[in-house]
N, C-alpha and C positions, 0 to 999 in steps of 0.2 A: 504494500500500500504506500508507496514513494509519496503519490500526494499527501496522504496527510500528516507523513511523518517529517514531509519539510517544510510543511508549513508550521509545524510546533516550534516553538520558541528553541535558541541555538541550549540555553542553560537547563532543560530539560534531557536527562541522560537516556541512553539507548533502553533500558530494560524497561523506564517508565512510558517508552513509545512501545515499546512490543505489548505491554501490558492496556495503555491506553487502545492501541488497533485492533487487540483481541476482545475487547469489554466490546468496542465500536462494530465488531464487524458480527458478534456475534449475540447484541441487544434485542429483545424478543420487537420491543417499538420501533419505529422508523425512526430512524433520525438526520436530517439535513442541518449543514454549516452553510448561512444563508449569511450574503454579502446584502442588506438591505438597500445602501447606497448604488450601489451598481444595476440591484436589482437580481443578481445571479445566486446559482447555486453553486460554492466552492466542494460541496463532497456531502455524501449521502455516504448509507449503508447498506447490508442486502436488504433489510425488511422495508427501508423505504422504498427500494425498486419492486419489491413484493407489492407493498400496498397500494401506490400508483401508477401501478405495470409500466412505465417506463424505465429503459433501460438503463444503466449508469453514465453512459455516453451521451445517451439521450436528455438526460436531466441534465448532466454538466452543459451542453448548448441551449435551453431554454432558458428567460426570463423565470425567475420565482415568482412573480406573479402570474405563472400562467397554473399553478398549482391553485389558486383561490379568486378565481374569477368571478364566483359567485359572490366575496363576499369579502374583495378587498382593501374596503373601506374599514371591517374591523380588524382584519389581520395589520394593514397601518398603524390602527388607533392598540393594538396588542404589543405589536414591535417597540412602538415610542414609548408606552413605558416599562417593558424591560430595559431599554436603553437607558431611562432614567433611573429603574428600582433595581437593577443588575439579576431581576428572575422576573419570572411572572407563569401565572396559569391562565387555560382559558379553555370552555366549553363551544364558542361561537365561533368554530370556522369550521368548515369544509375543505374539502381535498377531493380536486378536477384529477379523475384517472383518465389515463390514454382511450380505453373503453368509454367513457361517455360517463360514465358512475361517479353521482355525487357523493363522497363519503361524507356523513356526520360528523367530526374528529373533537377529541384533549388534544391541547397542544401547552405544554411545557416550556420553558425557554432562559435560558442565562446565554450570558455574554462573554462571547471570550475575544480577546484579542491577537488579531493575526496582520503580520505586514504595518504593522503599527494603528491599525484600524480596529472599530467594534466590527464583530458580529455577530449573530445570533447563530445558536444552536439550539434546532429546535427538536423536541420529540414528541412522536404526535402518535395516537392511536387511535385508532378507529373506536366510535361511541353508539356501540352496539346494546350495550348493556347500561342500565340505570348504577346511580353511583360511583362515588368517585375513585379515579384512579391517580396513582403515582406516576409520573413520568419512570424513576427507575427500578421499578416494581419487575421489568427483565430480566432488568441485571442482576437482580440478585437472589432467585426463587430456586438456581441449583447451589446454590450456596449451604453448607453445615452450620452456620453461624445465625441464631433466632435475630431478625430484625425486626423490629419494632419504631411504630411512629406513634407517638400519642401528642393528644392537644395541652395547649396548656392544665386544662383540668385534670389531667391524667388517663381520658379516655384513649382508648385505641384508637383510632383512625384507618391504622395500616398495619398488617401482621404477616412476612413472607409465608410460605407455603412451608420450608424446613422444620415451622415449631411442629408438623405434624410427624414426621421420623423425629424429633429430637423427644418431645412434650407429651405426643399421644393425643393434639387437637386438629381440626380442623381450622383452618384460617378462619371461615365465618362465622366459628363456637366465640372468640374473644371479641372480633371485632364490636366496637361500639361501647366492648365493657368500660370496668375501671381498670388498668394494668394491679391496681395496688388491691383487688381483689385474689390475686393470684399469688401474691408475696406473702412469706409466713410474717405472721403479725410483729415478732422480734427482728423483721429486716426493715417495715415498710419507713422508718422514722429514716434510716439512710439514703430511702429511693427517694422520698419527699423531701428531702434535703437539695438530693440530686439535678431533682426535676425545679426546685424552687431556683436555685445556684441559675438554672438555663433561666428563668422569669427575670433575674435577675439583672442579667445582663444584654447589652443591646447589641456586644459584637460576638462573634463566635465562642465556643468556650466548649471544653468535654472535661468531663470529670469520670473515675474510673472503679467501678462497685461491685461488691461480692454479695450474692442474696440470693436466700432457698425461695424457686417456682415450683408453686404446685401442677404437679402432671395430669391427667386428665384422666388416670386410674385413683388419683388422691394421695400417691406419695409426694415425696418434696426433693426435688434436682436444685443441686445446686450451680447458679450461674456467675459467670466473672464475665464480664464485660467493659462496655463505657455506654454512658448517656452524653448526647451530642445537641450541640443547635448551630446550626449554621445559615444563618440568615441571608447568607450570599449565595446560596444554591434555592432552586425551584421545592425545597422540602418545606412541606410545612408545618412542620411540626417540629417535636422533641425526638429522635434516633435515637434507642435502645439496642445495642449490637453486643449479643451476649450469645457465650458456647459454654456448655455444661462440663461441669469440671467433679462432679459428682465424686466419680472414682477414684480422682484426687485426694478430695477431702476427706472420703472414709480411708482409703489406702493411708493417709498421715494418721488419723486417728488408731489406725488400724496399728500401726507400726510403734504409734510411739507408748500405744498400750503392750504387746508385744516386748518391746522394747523394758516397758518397766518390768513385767513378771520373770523377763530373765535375767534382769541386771540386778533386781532389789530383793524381789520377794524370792527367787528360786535363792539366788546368792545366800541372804541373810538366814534362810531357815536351815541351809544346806551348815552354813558356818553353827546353827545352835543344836543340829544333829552332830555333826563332828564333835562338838567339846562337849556332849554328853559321852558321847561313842567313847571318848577317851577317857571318860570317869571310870569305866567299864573295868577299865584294866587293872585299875588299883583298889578298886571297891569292893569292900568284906559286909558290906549291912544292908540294912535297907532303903540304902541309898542307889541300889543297886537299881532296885525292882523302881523308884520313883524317877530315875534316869532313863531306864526301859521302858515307861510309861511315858515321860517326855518323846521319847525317838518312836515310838508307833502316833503320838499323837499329830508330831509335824512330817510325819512320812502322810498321816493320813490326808494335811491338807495338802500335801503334792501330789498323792491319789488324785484329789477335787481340783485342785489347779491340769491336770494333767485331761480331766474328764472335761471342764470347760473349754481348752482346747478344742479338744476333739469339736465338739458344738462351735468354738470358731470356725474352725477351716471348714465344715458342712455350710456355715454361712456365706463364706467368703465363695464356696463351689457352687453357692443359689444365686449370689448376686446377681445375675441377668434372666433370672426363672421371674417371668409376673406375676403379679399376686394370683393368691388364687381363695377359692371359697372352701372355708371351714364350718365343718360343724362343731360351733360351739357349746353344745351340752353334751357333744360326745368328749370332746376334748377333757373340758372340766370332769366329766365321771370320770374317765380316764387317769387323770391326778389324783382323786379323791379316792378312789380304790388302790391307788400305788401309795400313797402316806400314810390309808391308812392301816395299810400291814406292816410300813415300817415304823411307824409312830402310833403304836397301839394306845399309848395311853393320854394322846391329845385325842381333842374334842373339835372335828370339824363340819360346818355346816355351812349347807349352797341353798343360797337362795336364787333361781334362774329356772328359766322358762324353760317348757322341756322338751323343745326343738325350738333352734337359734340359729342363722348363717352367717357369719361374717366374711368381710373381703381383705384379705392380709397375706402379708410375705410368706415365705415358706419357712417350718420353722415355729409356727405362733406358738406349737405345744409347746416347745424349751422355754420361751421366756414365761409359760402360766406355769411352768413345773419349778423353774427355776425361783421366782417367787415366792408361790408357796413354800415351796419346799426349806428355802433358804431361813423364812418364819418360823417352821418350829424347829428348824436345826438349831437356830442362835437361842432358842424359847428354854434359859435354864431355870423357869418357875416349877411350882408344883403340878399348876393342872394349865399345860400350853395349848389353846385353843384358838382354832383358823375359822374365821365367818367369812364365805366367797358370795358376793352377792352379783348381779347384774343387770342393770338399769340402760334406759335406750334416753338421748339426750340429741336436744336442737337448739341447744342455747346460742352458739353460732353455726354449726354445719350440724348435721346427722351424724353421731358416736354411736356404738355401742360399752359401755364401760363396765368393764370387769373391776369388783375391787374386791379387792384380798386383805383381809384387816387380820392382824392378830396382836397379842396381848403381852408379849416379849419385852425386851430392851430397847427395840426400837433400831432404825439407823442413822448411823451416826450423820451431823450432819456436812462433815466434809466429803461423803459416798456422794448426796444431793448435790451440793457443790460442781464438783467436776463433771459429774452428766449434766447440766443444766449451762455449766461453761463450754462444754464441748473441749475441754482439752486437758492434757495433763501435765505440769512441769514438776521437773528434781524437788519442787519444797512443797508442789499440791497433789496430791494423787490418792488413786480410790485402791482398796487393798485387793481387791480381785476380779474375774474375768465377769464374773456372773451379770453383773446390775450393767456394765458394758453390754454384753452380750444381750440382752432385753430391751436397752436402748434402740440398740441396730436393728435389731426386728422390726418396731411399734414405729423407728421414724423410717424404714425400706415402707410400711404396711400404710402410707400416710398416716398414723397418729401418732402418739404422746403417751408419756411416762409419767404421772403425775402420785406426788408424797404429800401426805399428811399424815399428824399428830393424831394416835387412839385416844379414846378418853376411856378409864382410866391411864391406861397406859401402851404400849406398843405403834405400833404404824401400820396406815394403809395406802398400800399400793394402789391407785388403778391405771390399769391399759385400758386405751379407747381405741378400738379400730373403727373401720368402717362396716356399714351394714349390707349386709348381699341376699338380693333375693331370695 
């Protein structure tokens, strides 16, 4: 494409003309570089010779007013001010094909400078369809990257076609919403920050944000992108340009929990087996048998650490399996019969409907086992007792909430902590796999992990999932 790549400015480098020819030549809209002054057409694309059957040869020797002869009074009064406002949109023109066919057209337009001259570059598409369109709504619909236009309000406007392989929607499920409908409620104060930063300002400006979207199964992906305004292109709006980085964010989580149970906890218990181990050798009493008592006790919590495991890496080998629907009164029997032959002499009771379906990751049994069960493991009272209830909730979305209450010690509250921060460092961290591993579940399942204070005493659990036919 020699033409257009010598008419680009000489401080424009080779790769960004390969890159600008290929966006150009391969834009779903027509687009022509109209000398207004002259009258001429300096370069079209293929879809512009698509849409008004003339050839490329053929366009370059015509007058550009011979593309709007019907109605070149407003294509004038369109041109002048882009000229003035450096973009502009418009509904009111038509486009003279070689066949005789008047087309309806959107025509889009910024100004670029070539030969020390303005001129217009225009994209235009045929207005077949009610509703507005983006001029570069082509450009960018095979793109991996969710784009996003919203107005000042924060409504959507514009939503490429990728959020449907990224997010699980269709383009025309958001359009029109609120974007901060879709954002988990602990992000949207950063996007309203984001989007306000654009209101703010009257020249261009992008600012660069991390924030969990909800998918259209009900989990929550998380996005890293930028929010953008630029008032000297034909956009009108606010540009949201965000790719999921999901994988990322649990693989770090992932790691840096990982990370602790074998640096700290396997480490330190490993060191207070060893210096019993070694009492062993010199010990004549019965100090013997309460050192032997210590080394079965912390072998047995690397048994439990070693069994949590296992239940990670089965999570980490589901993470791209979809949710899928449980039955939730078999599940919970299911628990209730396993605790209660190994914990004969607690006291548990369910209260729950006796056929329930829910929608959630694969998996949901381990975090209701692990729970429970975790309740009257820690429960060293006389008479340790689990009340599992189950209630359906619309306070803001549809839940279904499991809670698991019992009458124990409680947990601690740096365990809460670090799941609710999402992260773990050297001076803050949670003592093991399990309340992790329950996490990952309930936020792959779209829901929430939620603790409170028993009264008298202990803690309740609940997981909310979603509800499935």
């Amino acid at each position: 494409m020699p033409e257009r790549t010598e008419s680009m400015p000489d401080e424009v480098d080779s790769d960004a003309a390969r890159k600008f020819a290929a966006v150009f030549e391969g834009a779903n809209d027509a687009i022509f570089i109209v000398d207004v002054e002259n009258d001429s057409i300096v370069d079209c694309n293929p879809a512009a010779e698509d849409l008004v059957e003339y050839s490329h040869e053929e366009l370059m020797e015509m007058p550009a007013s011979d593309l709007h002869p019907h109605n070149l009074p407003q294509f004038m009064d369109f041109a002048d001010t882009v000229f003035e406002a450096g973009a502009g949109m418009t509904d009111e023109v038509s486009c003279y094909c070689k066949s005789g066919d008047i087309i309806p057209a959107e025509m889009s337009a910024s100004v670029v400078e070539l030969d020390g001259r303005p001129h217009l570059v225009n994209h235009i598409r045929e207005a077949t369809e009610p509703g507005e369109r983006d001029w570069f709504e082509g450009l960018i619909e095979q793109g991996k990257d969710v784009i996003t236009v919203v107005k000042p309000d924060g409504t959507i406007r514009y939503q490429s076609s990728s959020i449907d392989h990224e997010l699980g929607y269709e383009p025309g499920e958001v359009r029109n919403e609120s974007f901060l409908e879709f954002v988990h409620p602990d992000d949207e104060d950063e996007i309203q920050s984001a989007l306000q930063a654009m209101i703010d300002r009257s020249s261009g400006f992008t600012s660069y944000v991390q924030f969990r979207f909800r998918r259209a199964d009900g989990s929550w992906a998380w996005l890293e992108g930028s929010v953008s305004y630029r008032p000297d292109t034909p956009i009108t709006g606010y540009v949201i340009n965000a790719h999921d980085i999901t994988a990322r964010v649990e693989s770090y989580q992932q790691a840096a929990v990982l990370n602790r149970i074998l640096r700290h906890n396997l480490r330190n218990d490993l060191t207070v087996i060893l210096g019993h181990a070694e009492m062993l050798t010199d010990a004549e009493s019965t100090d013997v048998t309460r050192s032997a008592e210590k080394i079965v006790g912390k072998a047995e919590d690397l048994r439990d650490t070693s069994a949590y495991t296992k239940d990670l890496m089965d999570i980490l080998e589901t993470s791209h399996i979809p949710q899928q629907r449980h039955d939730l009164s078999t599940l919970l029997n299911t628990t209730v019969s396993r605790l209660s032959t190994r914990y004969p002499d607690a006291t548990i009771q369910v209260d729950a409907p006796s056929e329930l379906y829910v929608r959630a990751a694969p998996k949901l049994d381990v975090a209701i086992d692990h729970v429970a069960e975790n309740a009257l493991e820690h429960n060293d009272g006389e008479s340790p007792r689990l009340d599992i209830s189950v209630e359906a909730t619309t306070a803001d979305e549809d839940y279904v909430e499991v809670s698991i209450a019992d009458n124990g010690p409680g947990i601690p509250d740096q365990e809460r902590a670090v799941l609710v921060e999402g992260t773990e460092t050297p001076l803050k961290h949670g003592s093991g796999l399990g309340l992790w591993i329950v996490n990952w579940i309930l936020t792959r399942s779209g829901g929430h992990v939620r603790f409170d204070e028993n009264e008298p005493a202990g803690s309740i659990v609940t997981l909310a999932v979603a509800p499935s036919e």
